[in-house]
C-alpha positions as CSV (number, residue, x, y, z in Angstrom):
1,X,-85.4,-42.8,1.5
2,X,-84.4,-43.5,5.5
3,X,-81.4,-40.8,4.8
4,X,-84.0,-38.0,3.8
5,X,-86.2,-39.2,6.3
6,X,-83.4,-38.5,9.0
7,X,-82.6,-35.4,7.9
8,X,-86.4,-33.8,7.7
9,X,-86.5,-35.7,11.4
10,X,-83.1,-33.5,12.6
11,X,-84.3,-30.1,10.2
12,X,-88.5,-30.1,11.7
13,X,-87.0,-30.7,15.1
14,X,-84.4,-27.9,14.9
15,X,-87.0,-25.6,13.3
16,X,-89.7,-26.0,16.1
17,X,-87.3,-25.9,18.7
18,X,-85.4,-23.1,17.2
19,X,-88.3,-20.9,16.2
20,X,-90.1,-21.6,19.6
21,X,-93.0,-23.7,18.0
22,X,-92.6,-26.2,20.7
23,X,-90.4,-26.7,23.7
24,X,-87.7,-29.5,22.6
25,X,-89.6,-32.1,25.0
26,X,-92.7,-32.3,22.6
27,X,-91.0,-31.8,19.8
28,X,-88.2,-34.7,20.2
29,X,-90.9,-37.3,21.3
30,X,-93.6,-36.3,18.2
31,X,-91.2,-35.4,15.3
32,X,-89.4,-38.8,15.1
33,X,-92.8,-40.9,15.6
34,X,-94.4,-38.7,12.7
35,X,-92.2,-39.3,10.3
36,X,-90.9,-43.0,11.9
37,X,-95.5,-43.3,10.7
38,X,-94.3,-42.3,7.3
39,X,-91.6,-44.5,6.8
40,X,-93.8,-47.3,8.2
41,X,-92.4,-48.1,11.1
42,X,-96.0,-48.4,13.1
43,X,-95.9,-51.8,14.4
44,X,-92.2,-51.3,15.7
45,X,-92.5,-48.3,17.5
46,X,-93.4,-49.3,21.0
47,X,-90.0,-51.3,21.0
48,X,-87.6,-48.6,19.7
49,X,-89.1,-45.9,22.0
50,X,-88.5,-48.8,24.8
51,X,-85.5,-49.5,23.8
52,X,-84.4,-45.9,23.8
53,X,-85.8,-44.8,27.1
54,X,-83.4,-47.8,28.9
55,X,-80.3,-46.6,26.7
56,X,-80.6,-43.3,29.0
57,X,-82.8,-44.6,32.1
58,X,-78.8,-44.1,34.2
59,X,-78.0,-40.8,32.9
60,X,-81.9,-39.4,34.1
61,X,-81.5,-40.7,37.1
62,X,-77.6,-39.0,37.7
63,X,-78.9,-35.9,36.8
64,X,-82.6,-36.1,38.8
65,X,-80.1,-36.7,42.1
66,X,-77.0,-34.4,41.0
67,X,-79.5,-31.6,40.5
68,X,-81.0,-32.2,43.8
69,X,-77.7,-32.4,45.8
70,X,-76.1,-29.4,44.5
71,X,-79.5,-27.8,44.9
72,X,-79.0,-28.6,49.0
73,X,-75.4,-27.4,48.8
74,X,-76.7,-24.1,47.3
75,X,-79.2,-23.3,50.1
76,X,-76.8,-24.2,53.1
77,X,-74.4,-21.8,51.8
78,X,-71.5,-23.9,51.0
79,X,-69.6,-21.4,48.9
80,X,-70.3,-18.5,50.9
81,X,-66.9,-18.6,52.8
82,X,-65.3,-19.1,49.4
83,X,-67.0,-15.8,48.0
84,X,-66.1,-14.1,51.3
85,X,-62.7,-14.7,51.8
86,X,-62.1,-13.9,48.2
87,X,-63.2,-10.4,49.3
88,X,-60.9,-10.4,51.6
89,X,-57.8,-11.6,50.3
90,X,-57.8,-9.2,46.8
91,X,-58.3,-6.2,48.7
92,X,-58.8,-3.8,45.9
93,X,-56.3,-5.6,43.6
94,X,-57.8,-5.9,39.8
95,X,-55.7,-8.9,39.7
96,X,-56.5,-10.7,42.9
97,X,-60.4,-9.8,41.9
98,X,-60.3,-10.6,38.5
99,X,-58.9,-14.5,39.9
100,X,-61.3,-14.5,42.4
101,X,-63.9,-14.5,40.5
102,X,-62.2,-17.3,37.9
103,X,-62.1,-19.4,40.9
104,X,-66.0,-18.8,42.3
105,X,-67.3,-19.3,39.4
106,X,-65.3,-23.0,38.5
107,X,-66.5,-23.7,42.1
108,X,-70.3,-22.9,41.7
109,X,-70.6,-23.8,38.4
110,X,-70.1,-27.6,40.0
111,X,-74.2,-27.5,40.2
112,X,-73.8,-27.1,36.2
113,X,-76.7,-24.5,36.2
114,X,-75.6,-21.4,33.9
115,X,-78.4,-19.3,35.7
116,X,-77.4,-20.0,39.2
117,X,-73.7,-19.3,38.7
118,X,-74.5,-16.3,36.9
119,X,-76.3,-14.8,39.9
120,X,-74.0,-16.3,42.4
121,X,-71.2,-14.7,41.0
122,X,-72.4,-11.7,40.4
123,X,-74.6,-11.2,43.3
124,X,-70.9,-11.7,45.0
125,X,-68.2,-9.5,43.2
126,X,-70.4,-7.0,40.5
127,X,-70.5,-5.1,43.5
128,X,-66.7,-4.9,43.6
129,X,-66.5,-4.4,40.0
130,X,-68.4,-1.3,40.3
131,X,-67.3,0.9,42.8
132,X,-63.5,0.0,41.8
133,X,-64.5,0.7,38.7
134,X,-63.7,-2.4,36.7
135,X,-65.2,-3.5,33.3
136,X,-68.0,-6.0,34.0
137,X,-67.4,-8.0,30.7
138,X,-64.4,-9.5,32.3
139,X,-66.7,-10.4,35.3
140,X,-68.8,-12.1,32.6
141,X,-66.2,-13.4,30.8
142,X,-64.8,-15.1,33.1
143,X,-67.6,-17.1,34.5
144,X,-68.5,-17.6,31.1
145,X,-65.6,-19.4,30.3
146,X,-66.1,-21.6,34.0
147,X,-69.1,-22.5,33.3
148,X,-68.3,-24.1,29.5
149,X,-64.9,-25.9,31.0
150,X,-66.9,-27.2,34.4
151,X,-70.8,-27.3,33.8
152,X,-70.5,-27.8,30.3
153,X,-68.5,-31.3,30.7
154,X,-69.4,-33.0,34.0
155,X,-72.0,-35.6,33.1
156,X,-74.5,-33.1,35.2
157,X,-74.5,-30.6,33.2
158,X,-76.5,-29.6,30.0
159,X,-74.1,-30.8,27.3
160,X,-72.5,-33.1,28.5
161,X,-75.8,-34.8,30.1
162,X,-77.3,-34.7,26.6
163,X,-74.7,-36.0,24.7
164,X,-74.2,-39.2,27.1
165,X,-78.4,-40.0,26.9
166,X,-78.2,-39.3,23.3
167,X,-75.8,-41.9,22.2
168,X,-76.5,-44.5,25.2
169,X,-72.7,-43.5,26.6
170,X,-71.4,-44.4,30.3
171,X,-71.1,-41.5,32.3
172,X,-68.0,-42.3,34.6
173,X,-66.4,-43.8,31.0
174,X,-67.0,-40.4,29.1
175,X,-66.3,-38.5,32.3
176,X,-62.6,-39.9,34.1
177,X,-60.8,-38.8,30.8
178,X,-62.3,-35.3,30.7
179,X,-60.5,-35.0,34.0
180,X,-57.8,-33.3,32.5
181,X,-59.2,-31.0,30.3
182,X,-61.4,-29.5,32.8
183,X,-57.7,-29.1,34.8
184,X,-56.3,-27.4,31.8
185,X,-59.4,-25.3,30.8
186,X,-59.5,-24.1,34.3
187,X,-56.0,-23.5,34.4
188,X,-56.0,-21.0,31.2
189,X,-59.6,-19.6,32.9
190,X,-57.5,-18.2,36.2
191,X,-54.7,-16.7,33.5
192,X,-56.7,-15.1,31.5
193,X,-58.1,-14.1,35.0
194,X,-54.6,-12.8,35.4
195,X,-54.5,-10.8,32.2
196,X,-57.3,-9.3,32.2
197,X,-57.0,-7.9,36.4
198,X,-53.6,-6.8,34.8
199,X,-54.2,-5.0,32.4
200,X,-57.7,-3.0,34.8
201,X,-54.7,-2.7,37.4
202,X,-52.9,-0.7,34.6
203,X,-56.3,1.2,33.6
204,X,-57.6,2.2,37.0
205,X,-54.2,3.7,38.5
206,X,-52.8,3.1,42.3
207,X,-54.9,5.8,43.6
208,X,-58.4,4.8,42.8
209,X,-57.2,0.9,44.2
210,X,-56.2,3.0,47.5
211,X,-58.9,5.3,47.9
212,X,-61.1,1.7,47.8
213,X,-58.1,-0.4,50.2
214,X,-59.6,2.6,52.8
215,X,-63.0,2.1,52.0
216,X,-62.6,-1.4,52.9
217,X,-61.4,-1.0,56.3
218,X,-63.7,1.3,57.5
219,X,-66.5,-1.4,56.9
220,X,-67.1,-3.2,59.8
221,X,-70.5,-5.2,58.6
222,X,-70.3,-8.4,58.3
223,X,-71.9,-11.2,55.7
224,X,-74.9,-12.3,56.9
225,X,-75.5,-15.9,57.6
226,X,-77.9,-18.1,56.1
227,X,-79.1,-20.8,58.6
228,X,-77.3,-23.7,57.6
229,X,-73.5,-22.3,57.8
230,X,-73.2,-24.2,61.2
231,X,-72.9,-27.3,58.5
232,X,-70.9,-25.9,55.8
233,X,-67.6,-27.9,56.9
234,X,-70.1,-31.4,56.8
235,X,-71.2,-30.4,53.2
236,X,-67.5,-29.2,52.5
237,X,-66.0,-32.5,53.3
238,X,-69.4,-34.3,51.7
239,X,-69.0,-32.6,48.2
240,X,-65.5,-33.5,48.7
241,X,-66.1,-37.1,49.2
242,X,-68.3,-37.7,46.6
243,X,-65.8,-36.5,44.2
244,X,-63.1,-37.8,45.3
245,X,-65.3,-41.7,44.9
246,X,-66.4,-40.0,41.4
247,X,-62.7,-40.1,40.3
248,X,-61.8,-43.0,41.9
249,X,-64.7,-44.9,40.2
250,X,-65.7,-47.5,41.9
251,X,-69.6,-47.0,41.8
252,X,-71.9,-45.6,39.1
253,X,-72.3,-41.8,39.4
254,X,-75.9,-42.5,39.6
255,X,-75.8,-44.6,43.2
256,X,-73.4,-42.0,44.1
257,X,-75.4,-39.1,43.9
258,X,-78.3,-41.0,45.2
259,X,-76.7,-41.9,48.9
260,X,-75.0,-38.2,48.8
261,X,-78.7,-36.6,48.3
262,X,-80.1,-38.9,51.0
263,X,-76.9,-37.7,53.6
264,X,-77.3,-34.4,52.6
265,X,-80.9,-33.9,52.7
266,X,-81.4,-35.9,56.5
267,X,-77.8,-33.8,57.7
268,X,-79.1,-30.7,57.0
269,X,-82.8,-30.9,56.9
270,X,-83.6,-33.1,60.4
271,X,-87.3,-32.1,60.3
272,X,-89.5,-34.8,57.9
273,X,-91.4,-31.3,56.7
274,X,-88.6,-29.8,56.0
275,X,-86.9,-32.8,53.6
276,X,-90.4,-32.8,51.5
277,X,-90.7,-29.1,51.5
278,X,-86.5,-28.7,50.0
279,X,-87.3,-32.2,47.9
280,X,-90.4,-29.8,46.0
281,X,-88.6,-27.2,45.8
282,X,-85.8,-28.4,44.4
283,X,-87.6,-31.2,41.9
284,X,-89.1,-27.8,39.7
285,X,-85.3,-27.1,38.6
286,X,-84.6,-31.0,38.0
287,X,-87.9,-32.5,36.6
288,X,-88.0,-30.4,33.0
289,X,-84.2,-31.5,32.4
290,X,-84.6,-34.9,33.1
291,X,-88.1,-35.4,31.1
292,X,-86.1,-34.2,28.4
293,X,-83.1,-36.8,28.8
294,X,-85.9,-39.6,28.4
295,X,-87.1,-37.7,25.6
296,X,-83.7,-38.0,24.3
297,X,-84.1,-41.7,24.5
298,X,-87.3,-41.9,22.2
299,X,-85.8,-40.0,19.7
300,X,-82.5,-41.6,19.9
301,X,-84.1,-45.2,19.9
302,X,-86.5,-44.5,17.1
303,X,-83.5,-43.0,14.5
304,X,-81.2,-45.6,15.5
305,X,-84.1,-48.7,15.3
306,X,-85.1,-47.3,11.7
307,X,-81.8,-47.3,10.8
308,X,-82.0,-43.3,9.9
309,X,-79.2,-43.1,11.3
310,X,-76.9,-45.2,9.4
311,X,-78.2,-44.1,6.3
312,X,-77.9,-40.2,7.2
313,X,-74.2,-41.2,8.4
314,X,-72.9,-42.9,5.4
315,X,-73.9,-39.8,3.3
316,X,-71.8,-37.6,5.6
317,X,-68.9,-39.8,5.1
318,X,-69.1,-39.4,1.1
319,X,-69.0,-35.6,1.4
320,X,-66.1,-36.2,4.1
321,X,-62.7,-36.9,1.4
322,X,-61.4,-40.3,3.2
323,X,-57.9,-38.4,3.9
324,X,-59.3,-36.6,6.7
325,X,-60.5,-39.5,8.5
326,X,-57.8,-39.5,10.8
327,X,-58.8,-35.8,11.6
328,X,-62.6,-36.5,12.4
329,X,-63.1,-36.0,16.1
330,X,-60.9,-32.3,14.9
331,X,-63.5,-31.5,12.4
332,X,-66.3,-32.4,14.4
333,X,-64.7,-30.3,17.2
334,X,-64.5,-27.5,14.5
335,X,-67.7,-27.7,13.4
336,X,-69.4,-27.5,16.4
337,X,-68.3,-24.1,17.3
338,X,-70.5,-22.4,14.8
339,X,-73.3,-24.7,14.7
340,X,-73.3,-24.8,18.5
341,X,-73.9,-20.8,18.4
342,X,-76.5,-20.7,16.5
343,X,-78.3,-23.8,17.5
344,X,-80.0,-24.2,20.9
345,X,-78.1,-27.3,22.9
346,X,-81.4,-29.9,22.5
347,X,-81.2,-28.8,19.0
348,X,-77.7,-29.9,18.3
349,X,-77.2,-32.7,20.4
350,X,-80.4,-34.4,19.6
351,X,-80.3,-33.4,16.0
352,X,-76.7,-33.5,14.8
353,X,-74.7,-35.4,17.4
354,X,-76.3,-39.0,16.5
355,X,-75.2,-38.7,13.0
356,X,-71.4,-37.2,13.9
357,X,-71.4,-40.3,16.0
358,X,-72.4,-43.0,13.8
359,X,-70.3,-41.3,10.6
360,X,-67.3,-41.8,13.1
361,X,-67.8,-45.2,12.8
362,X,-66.9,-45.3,9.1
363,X,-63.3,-44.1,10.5
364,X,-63.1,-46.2,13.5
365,X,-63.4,-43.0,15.5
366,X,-65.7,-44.3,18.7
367,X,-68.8,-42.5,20.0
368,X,-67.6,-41.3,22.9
369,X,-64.6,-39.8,21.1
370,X,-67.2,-37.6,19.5
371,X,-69.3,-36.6,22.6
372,X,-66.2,-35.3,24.1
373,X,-65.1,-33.6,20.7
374,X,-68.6,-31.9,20.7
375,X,-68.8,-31.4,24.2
376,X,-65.6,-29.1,24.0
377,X,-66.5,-27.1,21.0
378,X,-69.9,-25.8,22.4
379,X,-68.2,-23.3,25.0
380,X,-69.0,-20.7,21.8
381,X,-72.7,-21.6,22.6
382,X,-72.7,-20.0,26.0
383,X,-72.7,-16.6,24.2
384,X,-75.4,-17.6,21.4
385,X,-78.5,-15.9,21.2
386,X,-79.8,-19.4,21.9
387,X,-78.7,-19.6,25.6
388,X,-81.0,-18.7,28.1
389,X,-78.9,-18.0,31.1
390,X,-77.0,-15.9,28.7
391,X,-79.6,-12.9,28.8
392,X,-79.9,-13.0,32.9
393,X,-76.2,-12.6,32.9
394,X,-76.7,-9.3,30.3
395,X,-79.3,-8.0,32.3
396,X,-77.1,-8.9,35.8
397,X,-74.6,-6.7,34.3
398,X,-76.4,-4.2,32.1
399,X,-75.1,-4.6,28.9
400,X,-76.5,-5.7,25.3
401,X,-75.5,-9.1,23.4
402,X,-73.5,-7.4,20.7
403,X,-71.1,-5.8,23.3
404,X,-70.8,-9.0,25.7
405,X,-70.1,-11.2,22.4
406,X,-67.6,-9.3,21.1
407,X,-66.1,-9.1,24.4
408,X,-66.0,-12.0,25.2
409,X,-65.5,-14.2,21.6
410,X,-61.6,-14.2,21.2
411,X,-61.0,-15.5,24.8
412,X,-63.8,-18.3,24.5
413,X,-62.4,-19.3,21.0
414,X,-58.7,-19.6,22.8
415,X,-60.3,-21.2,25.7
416,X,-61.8,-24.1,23.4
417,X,-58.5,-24.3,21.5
418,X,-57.0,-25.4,24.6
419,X,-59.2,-27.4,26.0
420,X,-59.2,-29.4,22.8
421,X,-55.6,-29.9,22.6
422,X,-55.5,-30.8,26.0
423,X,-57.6,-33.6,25.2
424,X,-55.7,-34.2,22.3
425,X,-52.5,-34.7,24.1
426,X,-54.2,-36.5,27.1
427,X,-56.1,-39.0,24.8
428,X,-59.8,-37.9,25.7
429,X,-60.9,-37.4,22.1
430,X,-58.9,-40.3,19.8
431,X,-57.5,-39.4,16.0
């Protein structure tokens, strides 16, 4: 009875969340209690939901305060000097552009929002792309594939953020070990970079790369400058602090990100209006995420309390033959590449991930094995009809989904591939 209960709790919330009935934050809060009622679990619901909310209470707070900080970063322009001295240094060359913009986008995509890297990046080289003449699906591409490896596993961004609140998970311990995937997914990002300028370099021809080499040294206009570049090297040097104490972890990323907001914010924002006028602006883009990682919580602590959970796992582990226990956090990995492009992320990681994580159990396979397993296979979602930054990138580059996902598909399967025997080799996800 719990196990079907569990299951209509994951398939009503998937439903309304998929077919747009209700945004994921009502639905993960109401669908649980409704059917929690039915199950009669009533007089126990105030403590699971309170229970749940504390489970996640750290990770809400990291990504109230990453959101914020990044969102400072942002408006003082610190990677403006990165996108313009890209510019400069390719020069025409498909290959030297094509990197350039492999490297922007792992560099923006730090503030692990898909829509703000999008527009960054292309805001900054589609211009390039099209009076050389190159294909703007590599553009896209490319900062696709940054923003899965970076956004899509630092504890700020969206999957990785939902699978930590979901299963109650540390963020440092699920993060340090994903260290070296991100390394090696960034690594095959700037050679596919390589490839792909290649083989435009090849298309294009020598002349048209001349005729655009003149071009280029007949302009004389410079970038313009946004008012806090005098700061840039402070915020430079800040970002680079606060990751370098993020690796070395001696502090939760939490208090970290707290004390970097409050530098950031009194450094480049002297005037008291000023500080409550950026906090407003910014708290719009961080508010909806985090009221959803408490959300999390409720669901989470009211599927785990009624045991749901448990009983929904140990049917998964009867279908699952016991010789491929040793494979799990693989076949979780492989699974989530189709389910992750068909499912919106609150979907899947409040839905499915709970019960991947306690059916590990059954094979000794940890929870956080899984999160990182999952975490790794949904780069395919970035390219699912379900992603909304996905259509602001189409329409940045004026193309349809059909033509970006075929594109894009065999380079993003390749990319996850790799990043999943990285962290095969490196230890992040256990077999």
């Amino acid at each position: 009875m719990l196990s079907i209960l569990g299951f209509l709790t994951i398939i009503v919330f998937t439903y309304l969340v998929m077919t747009k009935k209700m945004i994921a934050f009502t639905a993960i809060i109401f669908v649980p209690i409704v059917f929690a009622l039915i199950g009669g679990f009533g007089p126990q619901l105030g403590e699971m939901m309170g229970e749940g909310v504390v489970t996640v209470a750290d990770t809400a707070v990291l990504l109230l305060f990453a959101i914020l900080y990044f969102g400072i970063m942002m408006d003082a322009g610190l990677f403006d000097p990165l996108s313009n001295a890209i510019l400069r240094v390719a020069k025409g060359d498909p290959v030297k552009i094509a990197m350039g913009t492999a490297v922007l986008a792992l560099t923006v995509a730090l503030d692990g929002d898909g829509t703000t890297t999008y527009m960054i990046v292309c805001s900054a080289m589609l211009p390039v792309y099209r009076r050389l003449g190159m294909n703007p699906l590599i553009l896209a591409t490319l900062s696709i594939m940054a923003l899965g490896i970076v956004a899509g596993s630092t504890p700020w961004g969206g999957s990785a953020t939902r699978a930590i609140s979901i299963l109650g998970l540390n963020a440092s311990d699920y993060f340090i070990p994903m260290l070296p995937v991100i390394a090696g997914g960034s690594l095959f990002t700037l050679f596919i970079a390589y490839v792909l300028g290649k083989g435009e370099r090849k298309r294009l021809g020598q002349e048209v790369i001349d005729q655009y080499k003149s071009e280029m040294a007949l302009t004389t206009a410079a970038p313009a400058e946004k008012s806090n570049m005098k700061l840039v090297w402070f915020n430079f040097f800040l970002t680079l602090t606060l990751m370098g104490v993020l690796i070395a972890d001696v502090v939760e990323l939490y208090l970290l990100f707290i004390v970097g907001f409050a530098i950031a914010l009194v450094v480049n924002y002297p005037n008291l209006d000023d500080q409550k006028k950026v906090i407003k602006e910014h708290a719009s883009n961080a508010i909806p995420v985090v009221s959803l990682v408490l959300g999390a919580g409720i669901f989470t602590g009211i599927l785990q309390g009624t045991a749901m959970v448990d009983h929904m796992a140990g049917d998964i582990v009867n279908v699952i033959p016991e010789s491929f226990g040793d494979f799990y956090t693989l076949i979780v990995a492989a699974i989530c590449l189709p389910l992750s492009f068909f499912m919106s992320n609150d979907a899947f990681f409040f839905g499915a991930l709970p019960v991947f994580a306690e059916a590990g159990t059954a094979y000794g396979v940890e929870p956080i094995d899984v999160a990182r397993a999952s975490v790794i296979g949904q780069t395919i979602h970035l390219i699912g009809p379900t992603s909304a930054p996905l259509w602001v990138l189409i329409e940045l580059i004026r193309t349809d989904l059909g033509k970006l996902q075929r594109y894009t598909l065999p380079w993003i399967l390749l990319s996850a591939i790799v990043m999943v025997a990285v962290a095969v080799l490196t230890g992040a996800i256990a077999l």
